[in-house]
C-alpha positions as CSV (number, residue, x, y, z in Angstrom):
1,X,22.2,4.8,10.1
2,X,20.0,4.8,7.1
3,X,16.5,2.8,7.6
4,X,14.0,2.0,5.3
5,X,10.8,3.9,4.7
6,X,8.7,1.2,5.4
7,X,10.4,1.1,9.7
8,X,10.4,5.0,9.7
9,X,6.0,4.9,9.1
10,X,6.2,2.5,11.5
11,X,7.5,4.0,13.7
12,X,5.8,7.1,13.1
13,X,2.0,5.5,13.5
14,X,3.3,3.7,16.4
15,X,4.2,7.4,18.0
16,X,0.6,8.8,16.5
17,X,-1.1,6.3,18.0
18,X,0.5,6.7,21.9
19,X,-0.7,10.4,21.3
20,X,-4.2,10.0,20.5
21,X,-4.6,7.3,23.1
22,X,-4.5,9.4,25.6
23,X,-8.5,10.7,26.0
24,X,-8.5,14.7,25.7
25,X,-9.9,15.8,28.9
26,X,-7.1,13.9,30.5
27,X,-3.6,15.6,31.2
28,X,-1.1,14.4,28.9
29,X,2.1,13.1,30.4
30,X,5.1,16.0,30.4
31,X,7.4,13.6,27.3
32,X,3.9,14.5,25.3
33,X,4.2,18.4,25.5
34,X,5.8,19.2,22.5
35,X,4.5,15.7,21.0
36,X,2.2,16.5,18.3
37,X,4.8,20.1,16.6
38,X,8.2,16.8,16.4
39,X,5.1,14.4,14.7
40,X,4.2,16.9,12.1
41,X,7.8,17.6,11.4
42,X,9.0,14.0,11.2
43,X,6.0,13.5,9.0
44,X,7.2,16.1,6.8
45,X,10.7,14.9,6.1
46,X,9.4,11.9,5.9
47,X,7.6,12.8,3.0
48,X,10.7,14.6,1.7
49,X,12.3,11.5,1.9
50,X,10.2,9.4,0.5
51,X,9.7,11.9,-2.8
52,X,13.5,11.6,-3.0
53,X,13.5,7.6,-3.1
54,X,10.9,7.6,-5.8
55,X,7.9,5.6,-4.3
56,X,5.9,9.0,-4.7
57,X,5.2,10.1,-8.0
């Protein structure tokens, strides 16, 4: 199932912004452990992918 770029960073700021909701000195919920390592690598390919579709020069 291919989407588009556009739905995959939305989806990805929607996911960045449930993680920094959550105020610091509070304990994260246990889904959030491992939260911010699968953002940075989504972000990533993301960025792969969006090289490979030509919107970045």
């Amino acid at each position: 199932m291919n989407k588009e770029v556009t739905h995959r960073i939305a989806y990805y700021l929607k996911k960045v912004a449930e993680r920094i909701s959550i105020h610091p000195a509070k304990r994260q919920p246990r889904a959030y452990k491992y939260r911010n390592q699968r953002l940075k690598v989504y972000k990533a390919l993301r960025l792969q992918q969006i090289e490979k579709e030509g919107y970045k020069q």
